[in-house]
Structure formats: C-alpha cells, structure tokens
N, C-alpha and C positions, 0 to 999 in steps of 0.2 A: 504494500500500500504506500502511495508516494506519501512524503512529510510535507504539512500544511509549509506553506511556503514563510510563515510568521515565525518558524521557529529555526529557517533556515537566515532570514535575515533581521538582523536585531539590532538598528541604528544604535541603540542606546548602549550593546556589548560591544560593536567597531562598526566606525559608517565604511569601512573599506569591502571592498567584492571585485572576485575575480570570477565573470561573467562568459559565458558559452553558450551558442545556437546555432545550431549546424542544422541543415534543408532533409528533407525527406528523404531516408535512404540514404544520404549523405553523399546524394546525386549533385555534379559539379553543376547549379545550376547557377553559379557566380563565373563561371570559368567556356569551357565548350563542348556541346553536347552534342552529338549527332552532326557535327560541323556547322553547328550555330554558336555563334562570341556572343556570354551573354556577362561580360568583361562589364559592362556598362551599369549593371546593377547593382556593383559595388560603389562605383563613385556615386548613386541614390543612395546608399547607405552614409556615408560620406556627407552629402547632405545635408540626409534627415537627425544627422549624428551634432551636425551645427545648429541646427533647428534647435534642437531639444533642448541642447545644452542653454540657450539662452530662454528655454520659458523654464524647463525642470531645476529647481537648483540639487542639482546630481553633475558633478566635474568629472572629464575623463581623463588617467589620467596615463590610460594606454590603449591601443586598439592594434587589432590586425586582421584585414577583412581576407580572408583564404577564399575558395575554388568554390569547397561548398560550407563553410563556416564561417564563423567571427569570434573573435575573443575582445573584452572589453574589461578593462580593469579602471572600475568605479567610487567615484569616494561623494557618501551623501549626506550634504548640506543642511541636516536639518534645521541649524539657527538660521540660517539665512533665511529658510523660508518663514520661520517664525516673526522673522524682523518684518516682513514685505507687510504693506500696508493694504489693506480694501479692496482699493482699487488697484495696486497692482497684481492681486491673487485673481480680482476679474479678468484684469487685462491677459495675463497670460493664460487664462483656464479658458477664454473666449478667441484663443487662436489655436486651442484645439478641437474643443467641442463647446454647444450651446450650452446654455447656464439653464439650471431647473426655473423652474415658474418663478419662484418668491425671489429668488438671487437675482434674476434677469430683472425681475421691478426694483427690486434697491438699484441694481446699476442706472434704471433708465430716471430716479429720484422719483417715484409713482407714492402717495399718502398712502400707507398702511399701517393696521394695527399693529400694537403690542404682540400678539401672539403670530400674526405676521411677519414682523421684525426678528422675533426669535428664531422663526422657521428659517428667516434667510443669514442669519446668522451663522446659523446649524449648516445650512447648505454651503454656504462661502468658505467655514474652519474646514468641511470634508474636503475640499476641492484645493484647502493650503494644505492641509496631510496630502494629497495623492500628488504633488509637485517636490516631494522629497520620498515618494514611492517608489522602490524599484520594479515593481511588480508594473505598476500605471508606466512606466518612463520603458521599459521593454517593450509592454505593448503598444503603446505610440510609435514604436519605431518598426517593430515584426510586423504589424499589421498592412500598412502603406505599403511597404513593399511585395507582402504577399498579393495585396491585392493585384500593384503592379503588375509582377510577374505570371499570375495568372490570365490577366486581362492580355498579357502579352504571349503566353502561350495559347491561349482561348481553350482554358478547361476552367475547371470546379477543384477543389480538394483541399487536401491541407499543403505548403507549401515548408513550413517547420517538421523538423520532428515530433517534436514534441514540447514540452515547457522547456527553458532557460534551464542551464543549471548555472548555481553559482555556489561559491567558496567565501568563504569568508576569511579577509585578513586580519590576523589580530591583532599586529604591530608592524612599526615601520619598515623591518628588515622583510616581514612576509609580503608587504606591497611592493617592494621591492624587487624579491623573487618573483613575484606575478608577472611585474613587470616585464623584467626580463626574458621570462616567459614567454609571452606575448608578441615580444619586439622578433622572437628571434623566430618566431613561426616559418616564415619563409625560407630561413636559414635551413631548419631540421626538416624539411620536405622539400629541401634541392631545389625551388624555384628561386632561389637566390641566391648568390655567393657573397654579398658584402651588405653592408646597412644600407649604403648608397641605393643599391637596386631593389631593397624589400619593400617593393610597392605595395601601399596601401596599409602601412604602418605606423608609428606613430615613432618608431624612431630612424623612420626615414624625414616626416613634418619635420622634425625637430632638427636635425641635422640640414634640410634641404632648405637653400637663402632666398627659395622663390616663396612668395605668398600661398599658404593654400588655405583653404578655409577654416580649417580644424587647428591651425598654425597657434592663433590666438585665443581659440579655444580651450586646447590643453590645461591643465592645472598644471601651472610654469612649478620650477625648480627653486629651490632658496638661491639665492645671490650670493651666498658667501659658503663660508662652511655649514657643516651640521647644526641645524634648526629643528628643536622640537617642538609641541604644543603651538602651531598654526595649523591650522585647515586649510589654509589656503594655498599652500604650497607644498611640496615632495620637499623633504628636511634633509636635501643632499643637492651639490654641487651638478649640473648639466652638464660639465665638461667631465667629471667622474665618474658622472654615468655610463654617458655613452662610452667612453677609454672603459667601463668595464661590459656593456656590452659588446664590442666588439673585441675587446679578449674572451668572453666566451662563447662567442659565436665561432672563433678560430680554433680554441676548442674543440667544438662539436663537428663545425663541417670538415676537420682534417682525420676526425675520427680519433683519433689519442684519448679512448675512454680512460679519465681517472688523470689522465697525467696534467702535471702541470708544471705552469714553466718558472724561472730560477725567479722573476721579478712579476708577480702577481701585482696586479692593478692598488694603489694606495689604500682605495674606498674600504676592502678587505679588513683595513685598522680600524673602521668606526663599524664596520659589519658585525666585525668577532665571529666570523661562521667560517664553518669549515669548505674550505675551497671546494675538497671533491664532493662533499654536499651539494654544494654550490649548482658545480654542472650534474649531477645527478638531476636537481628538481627542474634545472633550464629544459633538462630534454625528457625529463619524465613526470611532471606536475601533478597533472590528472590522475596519472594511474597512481602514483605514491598517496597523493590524500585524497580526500573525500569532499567531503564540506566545510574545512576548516583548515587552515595553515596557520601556523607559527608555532610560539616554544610550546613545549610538552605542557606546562604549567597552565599556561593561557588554554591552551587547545584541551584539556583537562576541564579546566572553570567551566571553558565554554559547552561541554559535552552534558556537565554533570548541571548547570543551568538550564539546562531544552531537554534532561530527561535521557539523552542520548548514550546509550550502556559502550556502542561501539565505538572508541575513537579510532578510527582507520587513520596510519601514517605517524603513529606519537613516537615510534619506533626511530622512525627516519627525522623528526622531528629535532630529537633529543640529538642527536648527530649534527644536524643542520645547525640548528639556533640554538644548542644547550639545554 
C-alpha cells in the first residue's frame, strides 16, 4: 500500500526533496521514439519549471531533464509564503487556477457578511498552504505537459508513471549529495562527457555565460565561504561546487570504481564525508536509500517520527555522513 504522501514530506522535519518522475514505461518520450524528436518537450519542462518557480514559493535548487525522466532537487519556502500578503496569495493562485466563489468576491471588493468573510478567509489560507505544497507544485507542472504530449501524440492515457517519488534531505551535506546526483545524470548514462555538454541541467545553467531562463531562477550559492541557517541560499561556494562536480563526474565516467585521486576537491574539508561514499551515492542514490538521506541519526528521528520500522540505506549512511 503506497504511504500517504504527508508523511513522506514534512516541511516542518526538512523543506529539502530530492524529487523523480519518469513517463510511462519509462518510454523515451523526452528523447526519440519510433524516429520522432520529441527533444522539444523538455525545454516545456524548462519552462513550466520558470513558471512555477515564480508563483510556488518552492526554489530549485537542481534539475536534470533525461530521455524519459526528471530529477529535481527542491527546497520549500514555507515562510515566505507565510509572509505574502492577500492579494498577493490571489495574485499568484489566479495564474493558475480560478479562485472559489467567496475568495473570487473578496478579490473583486463585492459587501459580504461576517460568515462570508470567514468563508473567504478559509479559502485564500488553503490556496497560501498549496503554494508551499509539493504535492500542488508537481502537479502544476506533470499535468500541462501531459496534456501536451498527448494532444501531440493524439491518444488518451496516462502519460506518468505513476506519482512523484521523493527523498527527503535532512541536512546540508545530503542536498548536496542530491545535488550532485542530479547534475551528473547525463554523465552516468553516457549522453554526456563533460558538465559543459549535460544538456538540460542545472549545472550546465550555472556554468553556461548565456542567459537561460532557469539561470536566475536557481536558488544561487553563498558568496563566500560556508553559510549556515539561510534558506535562501546553498551554504557552499559555486566555484567549489562545480570543481567538485566535475571531479566526480571524472570519477564515474573513467570508470575507477572507488579510487581516488592524491588531491581531492577542498569542499571534502567542510563535507567531513567519506570520499568513496561520496561516489558511491553520485552513481547509486536511489537504489542505496529510500525516502530519506543523511546521517544515521537524523535518518533514524526521521523514520521513528512517521512510524516508519524500515530505515532503508542507514547502513550506507553511517559511512557516508557518520
């Protein structure tokens, strides 16, 4: 029986998520099918991915659109949303969908009662929770393109697999790993040899000096060194990132399972994780855990909080991040 989706994500335990939706069958229908490029459906993801970001307050803070998947590594905003005022929870919930009855009269200043007023009260707080929802902020995004692609195939059906999965990060080092995870997608399925060319990633945006539209959207990097306790930025260096994704990208694609080289990337000193961990989780994330990444400790709280007996990956954890 699937697990209700409320106790897989729990802004209040870590607004962090490392996010997965892959197509029906897990048929290339990003990529080319029966000698049809359906390449073009990706940059709609791309997007609808810019869209979102400006009305959900949910930051992205990695992406990698694949053949026939996506990986999206999330971090959600709840104060923010809490802060937006009235009219701007209308504003943004009226450029995705129409507002119920009593919400749509406050917007237009229409005399209502008391118990009217309350009603629309009640309608406008649901509609500021579902703009810090993951659940609402996937389906805003799966759905538009389903419909797309099947208006463009001209059939019926489901066009997903199935629901989202997601992971939850518990700390900074495990968003991290997601990260890089994510960036290097292209890398560990050979369609790309270097950061430069892993189209349609989020640390090719970041590296690449042309505008793109996701460019400014990303959830930028601290300025200087290690920064904890901000939301609003990745509490690590942009240039240390990337110099360590692309030492383990070189890593994986030369194939040297395990080994490493005599001058490991600096970041390693404020990571404290074990290197061959390291590339272990870059090329095998998914299958090592389950619904949860980081230390044993944390990934523990968070098992024995939601009820959860199985912690999948605590093994690999304790190695990884102590």
């Amino acid at each position: 029986m699937p697990i209700p989706r409320k106790s897989l994500v729990s802004v209040d335990t870590t607004p962090s998520y490392h996010v997965v939706s892959r197509c029906v069958r897990r048929t290339f229908l990003f990529g080319v099918v029966d000698n049809k490029d359906f390449s073009h459906r990706r940059d709609a993801i791309v997007a609808r991915l810019a869209e979102l970001t400006q009305l959900f307050c949910i930051d992205i803070s990695a992406y990698a659109i694949m053949s026939n998947h996506y990986h999206l590594v999330v971090r959600i905003q709840k104060q923010r949303a809490m802060d937006l005022s009235l009219a701007e929870v209308i504003t943004r919930w009226r450029a995705l969908f129409s507002l119920p009855l009593f919400a749509q009269r406050y917007a237009d200043n229409d005399i209502m009662s008391d118990a009217e007023l309350d009603e629309a009260m009640r309608q406008i707080e649901l509609r500021r929770a579902r703009l810090y929802d993951l659940s609402w902020f996937m389906r805003c995004l799966n759905e538009p393109i389903a419909r797309m692609a099947n208006a463009e195939d001209d059939c019926t059906g489901h066009f997903w697999e199935g629901r989202f999965k997601s992971q939850a990060l518990l700390d900074e080092r495990a968003e991290l790993q997601a990260m890089a995870y994510v960036d290097l997608n292209p890398i560990r399925a050979t369609s790309a040899d270097s950061l430069q060319s892993s189209d349609f990633t989020s640390i090719q945006t970041r590296i690449n000096k042309s505008q793109s539209p996701m460019k400014a959207l990303l959830l930028p990097f601290a300025s200087g060194a290690h920064q904890s306790n901000n939301s609003e930025h990745i509490p690590y260096n942009i240039n240390e990132y990337i110099q360590l994704v692309d030492w383990t990208g070189r890593q994986i694609r030369d194939g040297k399972k395990g080994y490493i080289k005599e001058h490991t990337p600096p970041i390693f000193a404020q990571l404290k994780m074990n290197t061959v961990a390291w590339l272990h989780n870059c090329a095998h994330l998914e299958q090592t855990y389950h619904r949860v990444i980081g230390s044993s400790i944390l990934m523990q709280e968070f098992c024995n909080k939601f009820k959860q007996q199985r912690v999948v990956g605590i093994t690999a954890a304790r190695l990884a991040f102590g």
